[in-house]
PDB file as gemmi writes it, atoms N, CA and C in Angstrom:
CRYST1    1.000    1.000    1.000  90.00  90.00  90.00 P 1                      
ATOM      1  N   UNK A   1     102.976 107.409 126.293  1.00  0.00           N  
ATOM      2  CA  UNK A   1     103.065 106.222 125.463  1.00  0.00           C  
ATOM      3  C   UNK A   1     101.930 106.226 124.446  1.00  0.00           C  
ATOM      4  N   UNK A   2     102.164 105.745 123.203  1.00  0.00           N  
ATOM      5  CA  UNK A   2     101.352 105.301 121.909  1.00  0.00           C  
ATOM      6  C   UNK A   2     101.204 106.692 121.353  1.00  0.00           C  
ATOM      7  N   UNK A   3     101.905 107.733 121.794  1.00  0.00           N  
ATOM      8  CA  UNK A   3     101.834 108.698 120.532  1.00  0.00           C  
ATOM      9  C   UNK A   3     101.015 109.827 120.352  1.00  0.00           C  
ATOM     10  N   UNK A   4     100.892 110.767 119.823  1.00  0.00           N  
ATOM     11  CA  UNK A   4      99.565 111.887 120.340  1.00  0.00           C  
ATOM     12  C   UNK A   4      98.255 111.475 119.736  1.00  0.00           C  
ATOM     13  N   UNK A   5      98.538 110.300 118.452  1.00  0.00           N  
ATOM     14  CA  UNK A   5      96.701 109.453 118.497  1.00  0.00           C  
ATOM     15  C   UNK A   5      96.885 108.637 118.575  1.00  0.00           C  
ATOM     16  N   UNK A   6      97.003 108.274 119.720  1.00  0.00           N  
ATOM     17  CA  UNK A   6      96.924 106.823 120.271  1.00  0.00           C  
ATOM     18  C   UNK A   6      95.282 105.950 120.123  1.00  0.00           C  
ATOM     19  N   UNK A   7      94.496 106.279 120.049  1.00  0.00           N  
ATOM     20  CA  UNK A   7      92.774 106.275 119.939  1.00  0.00           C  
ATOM     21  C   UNK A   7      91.768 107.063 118.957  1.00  0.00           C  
ATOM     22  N   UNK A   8      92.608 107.174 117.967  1.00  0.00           N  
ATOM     23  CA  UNK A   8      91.500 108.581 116.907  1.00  0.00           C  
ATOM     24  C   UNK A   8      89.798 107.599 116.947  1.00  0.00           C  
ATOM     25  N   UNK A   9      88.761 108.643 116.759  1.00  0.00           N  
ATOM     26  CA  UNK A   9      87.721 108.264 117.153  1.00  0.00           C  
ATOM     27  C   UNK A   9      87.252 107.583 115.847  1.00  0.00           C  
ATOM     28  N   UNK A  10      87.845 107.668 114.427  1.00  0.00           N  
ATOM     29  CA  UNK A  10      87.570 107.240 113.600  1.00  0.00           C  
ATOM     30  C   UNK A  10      88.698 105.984 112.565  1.00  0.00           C  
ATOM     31  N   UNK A  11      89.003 105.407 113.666  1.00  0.00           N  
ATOM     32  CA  UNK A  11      89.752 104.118 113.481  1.00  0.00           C  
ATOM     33  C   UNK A  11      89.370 103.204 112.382  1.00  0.00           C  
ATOM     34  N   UNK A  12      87.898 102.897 112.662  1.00  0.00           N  
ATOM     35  CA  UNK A  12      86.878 102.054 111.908  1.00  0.00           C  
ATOM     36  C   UNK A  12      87.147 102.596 110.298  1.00  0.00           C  
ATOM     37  N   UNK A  13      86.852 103.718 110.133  1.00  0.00           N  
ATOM     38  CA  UNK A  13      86.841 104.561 108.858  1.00  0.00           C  
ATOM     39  C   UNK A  13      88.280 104.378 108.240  1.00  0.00           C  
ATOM     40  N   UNK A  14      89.384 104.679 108.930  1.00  0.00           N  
ATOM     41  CA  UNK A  14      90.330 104.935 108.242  1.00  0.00           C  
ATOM     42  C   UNK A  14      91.188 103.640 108.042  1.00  0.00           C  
ATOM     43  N   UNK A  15      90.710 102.303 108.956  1.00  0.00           N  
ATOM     44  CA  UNK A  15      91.502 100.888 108.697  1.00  0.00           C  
ATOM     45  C   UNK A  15      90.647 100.692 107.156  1.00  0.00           C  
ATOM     46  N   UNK A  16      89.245 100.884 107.196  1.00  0.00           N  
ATOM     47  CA  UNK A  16      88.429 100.678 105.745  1.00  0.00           C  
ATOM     48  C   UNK A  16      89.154 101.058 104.724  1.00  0.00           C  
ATOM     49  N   UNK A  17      89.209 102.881 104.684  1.00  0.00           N  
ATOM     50  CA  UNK A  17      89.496 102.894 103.335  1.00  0.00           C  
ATOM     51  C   UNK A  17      91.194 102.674 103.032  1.00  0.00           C  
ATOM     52  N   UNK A  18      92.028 102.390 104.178  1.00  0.00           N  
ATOM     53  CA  UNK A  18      93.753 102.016 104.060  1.00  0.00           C  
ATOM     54  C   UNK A  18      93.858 100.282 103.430  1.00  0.00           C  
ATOM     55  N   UNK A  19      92.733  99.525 103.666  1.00  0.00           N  
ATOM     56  CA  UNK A  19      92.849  98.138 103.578  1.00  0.00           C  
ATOM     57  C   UNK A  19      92.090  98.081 101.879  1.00  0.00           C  
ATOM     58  N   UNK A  20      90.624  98.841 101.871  1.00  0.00           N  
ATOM     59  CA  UNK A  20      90.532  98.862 100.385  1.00  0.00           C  
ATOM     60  C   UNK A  20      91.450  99.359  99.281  1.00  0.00           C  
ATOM     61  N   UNK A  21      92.570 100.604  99.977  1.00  0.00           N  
ATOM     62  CA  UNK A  21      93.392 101.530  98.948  1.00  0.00           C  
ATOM     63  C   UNK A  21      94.496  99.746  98.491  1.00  0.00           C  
ATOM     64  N   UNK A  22      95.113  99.079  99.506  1.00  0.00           N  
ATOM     65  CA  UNK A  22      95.930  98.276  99.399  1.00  0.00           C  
ATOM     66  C   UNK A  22      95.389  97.128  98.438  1.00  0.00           C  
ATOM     67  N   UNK A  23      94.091  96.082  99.053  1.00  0.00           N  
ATOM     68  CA  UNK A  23      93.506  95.517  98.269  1.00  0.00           C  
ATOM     69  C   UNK A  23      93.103  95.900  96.557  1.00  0.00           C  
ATOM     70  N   UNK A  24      92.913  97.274  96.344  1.00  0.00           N  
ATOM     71  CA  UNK A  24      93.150  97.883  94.929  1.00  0.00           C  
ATOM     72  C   UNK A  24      94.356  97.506  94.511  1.00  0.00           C  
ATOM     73  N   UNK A  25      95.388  98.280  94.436  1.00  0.00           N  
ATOM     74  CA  UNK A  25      96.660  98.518  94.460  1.00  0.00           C  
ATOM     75  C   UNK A  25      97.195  97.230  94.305  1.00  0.00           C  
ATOM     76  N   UNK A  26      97.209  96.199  95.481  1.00  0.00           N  
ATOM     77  CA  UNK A  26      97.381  94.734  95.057  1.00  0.00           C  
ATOM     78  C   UNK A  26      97.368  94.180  94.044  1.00  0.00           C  
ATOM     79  N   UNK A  27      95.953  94.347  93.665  1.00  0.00           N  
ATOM     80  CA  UNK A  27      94.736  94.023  92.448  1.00  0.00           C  
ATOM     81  C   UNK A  27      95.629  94.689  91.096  1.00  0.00           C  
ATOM     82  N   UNK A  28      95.476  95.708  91.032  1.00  0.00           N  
ATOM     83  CA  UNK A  28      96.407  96.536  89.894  1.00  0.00           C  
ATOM     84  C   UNK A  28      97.834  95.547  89.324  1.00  0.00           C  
ATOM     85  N   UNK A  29      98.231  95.603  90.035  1.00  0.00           N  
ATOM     86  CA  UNK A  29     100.072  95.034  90.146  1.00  0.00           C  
ATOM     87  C   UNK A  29      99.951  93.731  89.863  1.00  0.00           C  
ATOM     88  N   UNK A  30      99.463  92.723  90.602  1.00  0.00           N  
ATOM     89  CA  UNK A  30      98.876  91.266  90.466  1.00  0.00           C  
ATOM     90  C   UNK A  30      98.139  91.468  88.600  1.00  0.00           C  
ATOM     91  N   UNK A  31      97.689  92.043  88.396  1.00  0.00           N  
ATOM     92  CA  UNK A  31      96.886  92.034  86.903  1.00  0.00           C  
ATOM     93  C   UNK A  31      97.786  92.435  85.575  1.00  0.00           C  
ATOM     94  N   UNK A  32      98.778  93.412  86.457  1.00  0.00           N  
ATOM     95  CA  UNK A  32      99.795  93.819  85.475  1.00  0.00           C  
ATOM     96  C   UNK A  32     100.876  92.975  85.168  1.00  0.00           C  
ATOM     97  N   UNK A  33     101.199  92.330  86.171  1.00  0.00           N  
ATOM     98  CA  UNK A  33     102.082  91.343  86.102  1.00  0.00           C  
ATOM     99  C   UNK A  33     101.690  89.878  85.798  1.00  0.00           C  
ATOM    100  N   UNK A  34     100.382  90.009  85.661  1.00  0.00           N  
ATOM    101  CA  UNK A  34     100.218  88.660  84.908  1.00  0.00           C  
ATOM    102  C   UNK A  34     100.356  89.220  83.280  1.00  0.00           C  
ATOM    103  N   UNK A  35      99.730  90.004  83.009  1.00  0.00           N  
ATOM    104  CA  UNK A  35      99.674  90.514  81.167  1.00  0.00           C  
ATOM    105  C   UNK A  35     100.915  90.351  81.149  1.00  0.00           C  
ATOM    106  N   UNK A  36     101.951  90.731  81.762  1.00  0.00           N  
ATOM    107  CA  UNK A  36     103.517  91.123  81.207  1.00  0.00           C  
ATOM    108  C   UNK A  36     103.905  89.822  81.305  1.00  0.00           C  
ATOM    109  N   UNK A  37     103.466  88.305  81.913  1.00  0.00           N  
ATOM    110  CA  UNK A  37     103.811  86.966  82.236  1.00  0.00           C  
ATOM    111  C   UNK A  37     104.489  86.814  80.832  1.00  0.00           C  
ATOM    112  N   UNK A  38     105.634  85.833  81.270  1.00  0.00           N  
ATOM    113  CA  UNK A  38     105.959  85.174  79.867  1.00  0.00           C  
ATOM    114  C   UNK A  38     106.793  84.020  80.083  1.00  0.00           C  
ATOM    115  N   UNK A  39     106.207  82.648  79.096  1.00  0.00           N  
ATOM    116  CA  UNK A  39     107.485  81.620  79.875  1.00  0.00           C  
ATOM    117  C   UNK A  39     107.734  80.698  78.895  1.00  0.00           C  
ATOM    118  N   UNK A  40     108.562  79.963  78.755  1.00  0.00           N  
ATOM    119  CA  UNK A  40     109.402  79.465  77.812  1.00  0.00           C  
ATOM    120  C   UNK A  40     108.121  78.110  77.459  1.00  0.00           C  
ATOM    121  N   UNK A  41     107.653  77.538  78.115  1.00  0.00           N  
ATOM    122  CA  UNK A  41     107.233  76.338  78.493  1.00  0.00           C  
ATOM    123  C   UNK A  41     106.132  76.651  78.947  1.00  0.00           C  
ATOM    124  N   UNK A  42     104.708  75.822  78.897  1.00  0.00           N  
ATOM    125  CA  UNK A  42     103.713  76.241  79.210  1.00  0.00           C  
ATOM    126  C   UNK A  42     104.075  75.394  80.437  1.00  0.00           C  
ATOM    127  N   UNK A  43     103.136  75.477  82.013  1.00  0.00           N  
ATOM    128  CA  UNK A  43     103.789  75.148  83.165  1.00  0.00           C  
ATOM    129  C   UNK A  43     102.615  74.007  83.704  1.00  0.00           C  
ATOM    130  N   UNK A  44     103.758  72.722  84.109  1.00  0.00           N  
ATOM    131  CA  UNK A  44     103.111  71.383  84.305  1.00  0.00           C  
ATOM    132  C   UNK A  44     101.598  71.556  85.375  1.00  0.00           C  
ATOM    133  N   UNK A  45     101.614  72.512  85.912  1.00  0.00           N  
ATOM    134  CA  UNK A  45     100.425  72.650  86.799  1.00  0.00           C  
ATOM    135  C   UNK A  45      99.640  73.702  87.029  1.00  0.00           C  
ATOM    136  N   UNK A  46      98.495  74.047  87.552  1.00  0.00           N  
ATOM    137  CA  UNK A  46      98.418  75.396  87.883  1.00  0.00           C  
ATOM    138  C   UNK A  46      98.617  76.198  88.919  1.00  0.00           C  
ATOM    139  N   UNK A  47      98.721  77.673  88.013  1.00  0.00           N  
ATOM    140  CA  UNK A  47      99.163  78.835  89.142  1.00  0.00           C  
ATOM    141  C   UNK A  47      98.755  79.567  89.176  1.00  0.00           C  
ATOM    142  N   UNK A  48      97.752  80.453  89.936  1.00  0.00           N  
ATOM    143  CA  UNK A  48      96.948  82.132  90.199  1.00  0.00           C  
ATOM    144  C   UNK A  48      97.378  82.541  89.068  1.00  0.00           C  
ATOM    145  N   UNK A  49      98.292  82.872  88.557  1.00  0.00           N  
ATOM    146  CA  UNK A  49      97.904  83.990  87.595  1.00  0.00           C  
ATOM    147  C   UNK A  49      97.041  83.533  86.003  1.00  0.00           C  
ATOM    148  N   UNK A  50      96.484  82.365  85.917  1.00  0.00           N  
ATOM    149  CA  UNK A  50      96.161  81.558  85.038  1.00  0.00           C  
ATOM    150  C   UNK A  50      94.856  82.451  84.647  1.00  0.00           C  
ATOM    151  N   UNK A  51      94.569  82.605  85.938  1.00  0.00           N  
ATOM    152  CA  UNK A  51      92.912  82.754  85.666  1.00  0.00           C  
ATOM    153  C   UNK A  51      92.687  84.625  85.668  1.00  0.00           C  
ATOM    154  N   UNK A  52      93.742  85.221  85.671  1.00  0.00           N  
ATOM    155  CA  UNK A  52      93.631  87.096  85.269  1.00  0.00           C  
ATOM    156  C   UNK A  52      93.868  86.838  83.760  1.00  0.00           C  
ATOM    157  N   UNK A  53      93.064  88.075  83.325  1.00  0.00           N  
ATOM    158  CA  UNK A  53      92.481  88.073  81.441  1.00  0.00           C  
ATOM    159  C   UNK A  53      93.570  89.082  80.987  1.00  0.00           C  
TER     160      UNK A  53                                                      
END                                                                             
């Protein structure tokens, strides 16, 4: 059961740099898709993407 690495000794290391690659990547897409935003109507309240340049 759980696979032939079930326990790699460097867990710590590799949740780090898999959670920073995503948090990037996030970041990227979220930034791109605000520049590409577009809306008929400016919008009665605010929303996250207000505040990406």
């Amino acid at each position: 059961a759980g696979g032939w690495w079930s326990r790699p000794a460097n867990w710590k290391s590799n949740t780090t740099i898999i959670t920073t690659g995503i948090v990037v990547l996030v970041g990227f897409v979220w930034k791109i898709s605000a520049e590409r935003e577009w809306r008929h109507n400016e919008p009665n309240q605010w929303i996250p993407s207000m505040m990406v340049w």
